[in-house]
N, CA and C atoms as a LAMMPS dump frame, in Angstrom:
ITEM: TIMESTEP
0
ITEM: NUMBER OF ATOMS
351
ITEM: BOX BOUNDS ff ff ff
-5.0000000000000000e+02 5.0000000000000000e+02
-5.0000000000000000e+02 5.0000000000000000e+02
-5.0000000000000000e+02 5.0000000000000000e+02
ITEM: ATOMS id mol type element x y z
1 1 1 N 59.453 -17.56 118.223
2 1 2 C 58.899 -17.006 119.424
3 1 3 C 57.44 -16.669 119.215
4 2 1 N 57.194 -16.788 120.414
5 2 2 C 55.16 -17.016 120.369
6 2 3 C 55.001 -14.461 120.677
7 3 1 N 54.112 -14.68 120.017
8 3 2 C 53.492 -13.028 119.835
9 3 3 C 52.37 -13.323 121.219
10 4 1 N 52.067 -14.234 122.096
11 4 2 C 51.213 -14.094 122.878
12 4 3 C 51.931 -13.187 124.022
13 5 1 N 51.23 -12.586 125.112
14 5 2 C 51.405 -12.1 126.493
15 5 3 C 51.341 -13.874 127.048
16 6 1 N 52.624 -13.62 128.168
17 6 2 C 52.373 -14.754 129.139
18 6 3 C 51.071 -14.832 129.571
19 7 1 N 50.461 -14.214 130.519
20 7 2 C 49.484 -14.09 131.109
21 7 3 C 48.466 -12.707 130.8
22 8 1 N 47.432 -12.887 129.671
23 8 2 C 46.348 -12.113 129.151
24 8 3 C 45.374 -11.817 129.985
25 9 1 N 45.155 -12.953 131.089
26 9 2 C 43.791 -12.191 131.5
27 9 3 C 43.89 -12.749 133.482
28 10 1 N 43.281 -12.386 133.868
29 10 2 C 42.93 -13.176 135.602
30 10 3 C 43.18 -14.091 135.844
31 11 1 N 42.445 -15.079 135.111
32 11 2 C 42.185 -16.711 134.963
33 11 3 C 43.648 -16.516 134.551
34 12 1 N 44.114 -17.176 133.346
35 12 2 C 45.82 -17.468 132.947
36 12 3 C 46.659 -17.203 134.077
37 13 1 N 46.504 -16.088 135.26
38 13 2 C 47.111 -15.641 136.078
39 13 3 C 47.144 -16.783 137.508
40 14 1 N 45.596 -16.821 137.635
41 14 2 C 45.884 -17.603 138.66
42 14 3 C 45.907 -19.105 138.157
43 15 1 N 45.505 -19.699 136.955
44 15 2 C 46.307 -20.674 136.413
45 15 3 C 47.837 -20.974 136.598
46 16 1 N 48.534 -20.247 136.192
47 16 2 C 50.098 -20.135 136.647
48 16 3 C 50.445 -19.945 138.073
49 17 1 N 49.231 -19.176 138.973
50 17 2 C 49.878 -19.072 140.261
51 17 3 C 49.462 -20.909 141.043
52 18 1 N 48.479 -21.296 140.946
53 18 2 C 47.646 -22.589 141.442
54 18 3 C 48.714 -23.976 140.809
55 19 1 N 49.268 -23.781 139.777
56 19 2 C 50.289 -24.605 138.899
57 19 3 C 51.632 -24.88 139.509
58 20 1 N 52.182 -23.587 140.067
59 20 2 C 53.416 -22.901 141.139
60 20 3 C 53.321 -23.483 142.676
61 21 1 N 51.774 -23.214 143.446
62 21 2 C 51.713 -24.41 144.095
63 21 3 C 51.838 -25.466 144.458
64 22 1 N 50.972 -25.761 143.144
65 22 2 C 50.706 -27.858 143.155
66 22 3 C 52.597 -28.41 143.067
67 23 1 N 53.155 -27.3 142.49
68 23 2 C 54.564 -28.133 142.467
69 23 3 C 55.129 -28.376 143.877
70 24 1 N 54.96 -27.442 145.085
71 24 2 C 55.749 -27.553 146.337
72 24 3 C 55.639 -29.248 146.66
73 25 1 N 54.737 -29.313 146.992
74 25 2 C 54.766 -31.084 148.324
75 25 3 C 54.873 -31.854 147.109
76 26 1 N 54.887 -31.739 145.416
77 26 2 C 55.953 -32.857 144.73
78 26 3 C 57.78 -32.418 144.89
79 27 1 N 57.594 -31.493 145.217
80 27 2 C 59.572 -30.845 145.707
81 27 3 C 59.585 -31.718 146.919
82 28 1 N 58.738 -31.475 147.752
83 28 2 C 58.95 -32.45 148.96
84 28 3 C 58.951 -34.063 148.643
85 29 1 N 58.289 -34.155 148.039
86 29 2 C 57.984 -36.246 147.612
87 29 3 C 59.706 -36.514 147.347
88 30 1 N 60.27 -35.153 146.163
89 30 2 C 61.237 -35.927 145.378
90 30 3 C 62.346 -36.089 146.821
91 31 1 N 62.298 -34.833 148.199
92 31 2 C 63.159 -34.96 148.847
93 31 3 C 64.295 -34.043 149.002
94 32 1 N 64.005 -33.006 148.429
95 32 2 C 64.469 -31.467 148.242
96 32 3 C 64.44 -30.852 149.639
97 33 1 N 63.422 -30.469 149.971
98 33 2 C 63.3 -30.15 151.329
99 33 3 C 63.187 -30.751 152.595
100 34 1 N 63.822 -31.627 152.5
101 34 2 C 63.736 -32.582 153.991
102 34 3 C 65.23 -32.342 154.05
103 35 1 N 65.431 -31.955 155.609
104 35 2 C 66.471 -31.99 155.561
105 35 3 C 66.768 -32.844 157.512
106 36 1 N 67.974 -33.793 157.166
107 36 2 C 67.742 -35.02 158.503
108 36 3 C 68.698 -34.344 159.315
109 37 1 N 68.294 -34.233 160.951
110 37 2 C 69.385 -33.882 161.751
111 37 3 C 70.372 -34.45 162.179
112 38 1 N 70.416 -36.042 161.642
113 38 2 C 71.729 -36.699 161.515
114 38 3 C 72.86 -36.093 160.881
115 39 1 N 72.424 -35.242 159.592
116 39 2 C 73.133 -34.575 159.054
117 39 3 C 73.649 -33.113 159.919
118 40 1 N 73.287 -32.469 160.332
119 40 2 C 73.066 -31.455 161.005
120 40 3 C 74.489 -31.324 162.204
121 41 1 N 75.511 -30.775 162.412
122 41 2 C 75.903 -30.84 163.528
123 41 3 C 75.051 -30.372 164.854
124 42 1 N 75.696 -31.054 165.929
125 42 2 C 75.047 -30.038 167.294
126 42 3 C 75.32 -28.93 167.755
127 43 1 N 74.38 -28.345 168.603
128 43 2 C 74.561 -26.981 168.907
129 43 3 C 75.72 -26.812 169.907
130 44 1 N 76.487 -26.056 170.142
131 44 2 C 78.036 -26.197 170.993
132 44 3 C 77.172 -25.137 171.962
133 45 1 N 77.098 -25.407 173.223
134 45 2 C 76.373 -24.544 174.566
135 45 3 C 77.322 -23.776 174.88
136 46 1 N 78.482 -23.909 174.449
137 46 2 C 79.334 -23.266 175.27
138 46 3 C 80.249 -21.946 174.348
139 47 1 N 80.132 -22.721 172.875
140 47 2 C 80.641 -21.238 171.826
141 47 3 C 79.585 -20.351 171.044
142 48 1 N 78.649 -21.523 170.661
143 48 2 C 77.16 -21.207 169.737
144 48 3 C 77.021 -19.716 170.506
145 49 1 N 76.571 -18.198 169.868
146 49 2 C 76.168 -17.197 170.716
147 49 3 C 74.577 -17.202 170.868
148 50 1 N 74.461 -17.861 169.928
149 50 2 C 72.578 -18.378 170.371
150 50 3 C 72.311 -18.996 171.089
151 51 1 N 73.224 -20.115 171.182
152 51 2 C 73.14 -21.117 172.523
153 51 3 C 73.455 -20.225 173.811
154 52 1 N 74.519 -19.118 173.863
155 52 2 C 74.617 -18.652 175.185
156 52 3 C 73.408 -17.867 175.282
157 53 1 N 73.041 -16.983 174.63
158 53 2 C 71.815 -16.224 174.883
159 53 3 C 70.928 -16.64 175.654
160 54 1 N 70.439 -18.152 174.888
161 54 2 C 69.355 -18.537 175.728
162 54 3 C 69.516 -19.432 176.801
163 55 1 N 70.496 -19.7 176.869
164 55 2 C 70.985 -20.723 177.878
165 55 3 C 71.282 -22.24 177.298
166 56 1 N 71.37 -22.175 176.384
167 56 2 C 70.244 -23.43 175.743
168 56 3 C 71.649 -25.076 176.672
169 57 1 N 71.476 -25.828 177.088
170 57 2 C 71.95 -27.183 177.44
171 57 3 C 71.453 -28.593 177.039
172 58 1 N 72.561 -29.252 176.949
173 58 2 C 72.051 -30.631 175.876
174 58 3 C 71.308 -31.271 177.198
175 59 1 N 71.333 -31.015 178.012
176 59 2 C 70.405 -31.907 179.656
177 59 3 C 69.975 -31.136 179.942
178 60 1 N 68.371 -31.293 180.225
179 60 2 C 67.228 -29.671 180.81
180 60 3 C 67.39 -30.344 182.178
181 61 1 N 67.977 -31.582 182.916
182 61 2 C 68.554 -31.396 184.26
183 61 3 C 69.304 -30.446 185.441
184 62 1 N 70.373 -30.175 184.157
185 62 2 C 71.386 -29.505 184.237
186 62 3 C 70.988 -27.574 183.957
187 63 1 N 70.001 -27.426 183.494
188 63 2 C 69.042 -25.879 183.264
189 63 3 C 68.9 -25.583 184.28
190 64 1 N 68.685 -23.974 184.096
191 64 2 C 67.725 -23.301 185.76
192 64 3 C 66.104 -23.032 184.933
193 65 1 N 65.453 -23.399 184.627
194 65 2 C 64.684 -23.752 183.958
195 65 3 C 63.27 -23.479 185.157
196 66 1 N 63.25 -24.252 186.401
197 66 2 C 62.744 -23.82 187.701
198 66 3 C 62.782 -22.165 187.923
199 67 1 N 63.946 -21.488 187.528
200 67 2 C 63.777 -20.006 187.42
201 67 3 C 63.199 -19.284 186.616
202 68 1 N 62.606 -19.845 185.83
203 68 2 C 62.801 -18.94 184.327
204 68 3 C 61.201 -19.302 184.522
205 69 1 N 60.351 -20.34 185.287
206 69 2 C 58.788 -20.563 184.861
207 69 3 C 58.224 -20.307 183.729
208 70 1 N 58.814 -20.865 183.087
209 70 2 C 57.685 -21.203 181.662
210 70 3 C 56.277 -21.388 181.565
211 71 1 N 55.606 -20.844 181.308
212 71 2 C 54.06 -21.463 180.84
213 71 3 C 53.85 -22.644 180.501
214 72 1 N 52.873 -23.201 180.471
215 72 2 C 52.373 -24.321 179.644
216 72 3 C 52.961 -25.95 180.182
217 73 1 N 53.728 -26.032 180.709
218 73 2 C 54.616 -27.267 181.69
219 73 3 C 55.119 -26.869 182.789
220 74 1 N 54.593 -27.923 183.96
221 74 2 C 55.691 -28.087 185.052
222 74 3 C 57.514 -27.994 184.478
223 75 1 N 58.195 -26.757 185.315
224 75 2 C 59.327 -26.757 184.921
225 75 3 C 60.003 -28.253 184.601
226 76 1 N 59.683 -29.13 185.346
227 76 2 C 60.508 -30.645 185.515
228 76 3 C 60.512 -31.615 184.369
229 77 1 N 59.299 -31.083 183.447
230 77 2 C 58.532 -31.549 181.764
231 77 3 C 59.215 -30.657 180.799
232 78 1 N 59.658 -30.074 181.053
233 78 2 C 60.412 -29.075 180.101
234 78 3 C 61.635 -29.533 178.877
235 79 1 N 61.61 -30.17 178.27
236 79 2 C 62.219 -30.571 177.346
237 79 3 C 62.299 -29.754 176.039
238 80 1 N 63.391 -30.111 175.326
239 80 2 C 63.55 -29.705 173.289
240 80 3 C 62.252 -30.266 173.161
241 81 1 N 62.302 -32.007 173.361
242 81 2 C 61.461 -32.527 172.739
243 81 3 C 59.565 -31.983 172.875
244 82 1 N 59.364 -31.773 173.771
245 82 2 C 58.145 -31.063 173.806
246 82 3 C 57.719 -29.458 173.706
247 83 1 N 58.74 -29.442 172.58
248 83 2 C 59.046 -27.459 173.016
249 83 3 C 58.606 -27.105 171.346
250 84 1 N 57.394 -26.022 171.472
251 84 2 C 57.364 -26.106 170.061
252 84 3 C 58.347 -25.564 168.7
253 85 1 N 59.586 -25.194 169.059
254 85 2 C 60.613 -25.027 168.313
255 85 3 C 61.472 -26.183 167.932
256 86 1 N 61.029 -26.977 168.055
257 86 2 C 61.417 -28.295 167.623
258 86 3 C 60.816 -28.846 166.227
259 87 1 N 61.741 -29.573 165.804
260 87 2 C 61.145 -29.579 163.837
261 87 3 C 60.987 -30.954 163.745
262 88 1 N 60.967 -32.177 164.806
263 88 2 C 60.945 -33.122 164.472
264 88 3 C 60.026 -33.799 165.549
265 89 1 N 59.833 -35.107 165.442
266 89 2 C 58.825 -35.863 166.284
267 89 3 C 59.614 -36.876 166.971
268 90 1 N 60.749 -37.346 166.218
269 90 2 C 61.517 -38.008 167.083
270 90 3 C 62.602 -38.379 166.775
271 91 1 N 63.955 -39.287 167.618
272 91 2 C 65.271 -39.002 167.284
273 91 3 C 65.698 -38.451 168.724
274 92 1 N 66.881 -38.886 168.913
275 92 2 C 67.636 -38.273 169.963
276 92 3 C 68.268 -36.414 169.436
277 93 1 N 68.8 -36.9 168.26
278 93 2 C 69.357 -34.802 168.065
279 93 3 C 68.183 -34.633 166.887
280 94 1 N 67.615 -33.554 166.924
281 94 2 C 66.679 -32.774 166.736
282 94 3 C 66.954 -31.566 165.48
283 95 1 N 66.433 -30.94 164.242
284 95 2 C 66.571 -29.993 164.019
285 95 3 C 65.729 -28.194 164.681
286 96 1 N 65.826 -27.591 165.254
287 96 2 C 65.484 -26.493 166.045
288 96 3 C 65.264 -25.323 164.898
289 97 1 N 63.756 -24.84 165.025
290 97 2 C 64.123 -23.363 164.671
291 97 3 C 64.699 -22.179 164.954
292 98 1 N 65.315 -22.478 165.991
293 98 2 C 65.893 -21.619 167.159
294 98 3 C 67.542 -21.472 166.502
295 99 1 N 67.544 -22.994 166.373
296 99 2 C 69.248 -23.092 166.059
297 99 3 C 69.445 -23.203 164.159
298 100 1 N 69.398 -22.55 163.19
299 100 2 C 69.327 -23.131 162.1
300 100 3 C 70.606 -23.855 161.475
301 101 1 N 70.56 -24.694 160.677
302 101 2 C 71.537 -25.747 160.783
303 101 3 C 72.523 -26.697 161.602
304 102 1 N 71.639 -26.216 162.785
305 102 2 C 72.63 -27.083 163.745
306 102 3 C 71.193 -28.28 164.437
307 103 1 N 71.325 -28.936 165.023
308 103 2 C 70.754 -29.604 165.92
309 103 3 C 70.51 -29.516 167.259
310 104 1 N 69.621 -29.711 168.285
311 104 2 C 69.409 -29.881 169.51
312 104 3 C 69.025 -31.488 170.228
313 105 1 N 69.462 -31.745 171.371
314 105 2 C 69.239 -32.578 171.618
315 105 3 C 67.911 -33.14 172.587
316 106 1 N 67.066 -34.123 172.076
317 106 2 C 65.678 -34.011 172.58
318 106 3 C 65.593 -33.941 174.336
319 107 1 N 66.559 -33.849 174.9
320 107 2 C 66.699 -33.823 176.758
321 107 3 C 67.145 -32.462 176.622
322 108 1 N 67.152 -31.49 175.891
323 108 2 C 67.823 -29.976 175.979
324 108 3 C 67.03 -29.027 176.529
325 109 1 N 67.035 -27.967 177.129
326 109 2 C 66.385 -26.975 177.192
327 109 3 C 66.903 -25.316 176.788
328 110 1 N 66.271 -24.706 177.045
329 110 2 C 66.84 -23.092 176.678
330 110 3 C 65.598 -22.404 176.977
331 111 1 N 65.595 -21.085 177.227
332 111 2 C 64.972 -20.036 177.742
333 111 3 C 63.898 -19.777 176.894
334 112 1 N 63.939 -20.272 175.873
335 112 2 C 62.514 -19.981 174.929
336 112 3 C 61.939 -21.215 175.038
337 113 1 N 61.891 -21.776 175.656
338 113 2 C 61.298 -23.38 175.552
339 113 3 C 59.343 -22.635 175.239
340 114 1 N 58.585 -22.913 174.6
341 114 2 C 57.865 -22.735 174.759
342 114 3 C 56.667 -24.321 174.128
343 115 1 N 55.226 -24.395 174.932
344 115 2 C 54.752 -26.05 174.909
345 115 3 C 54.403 -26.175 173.205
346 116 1 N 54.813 -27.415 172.902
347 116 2 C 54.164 -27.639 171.43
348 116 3 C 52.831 -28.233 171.726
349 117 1 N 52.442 -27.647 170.606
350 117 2 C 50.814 -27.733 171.161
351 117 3 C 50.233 -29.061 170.061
């Protein structure tokens, strides 16, 4: 066993912290953190209690969405897919920060819809 201190001085410190970094987006390359909403089941509108809260529906047709006036879109534009709680760019089911481990479907809406910018 080494008689040194891990970290002796500032520098060594943020050496190890800048080192701890650089590792994240190679965790991502290897594929650690991606996670696909194929995998993901969907959100159930009708048992999910997050889904009832917000209303959330796999068709923003089928929403009162017209009631609720959202900012940032004509109610009738109101989609998952353009909602910035959405984790993906494209794909029919979606992963949601709203919903964690489940999926949404990109024609869905819910009461937090808010515009991805």
């Amino acid at each position: 066993m080494s008689d040194k201190p891990i970290c002796k001085s500032r520098r060594d410190a943020m050496k190890m912290m800048l080192g701890g970094f650089a590792a994240i987006p190679v965790i991502n390359l290897v594929g650690l953190g991606n996670v696909q909403a194929s995998d993901l089941p969907p959100v159930d509108p009708a048992t999910n209690p997050i889904a009832i809260a917000l209303k959330y529906v796999h068709d923003a047709t089928e929403s009162e969405r017209e009631s609720y006036n959202r900012p940032g879109a004509p109610a009738n534009e109101q989609t998952c897919a353009n909602c910035a709680f959405d984790m993906a760019s494209e794909g029919e089911w979606r992963p949601c920060s709203l919903f964690p481990g489940m999926a949404i479907h990109e024609n869905g809406w819910c009461t937090s819809w808010a515009l991805k910018s």
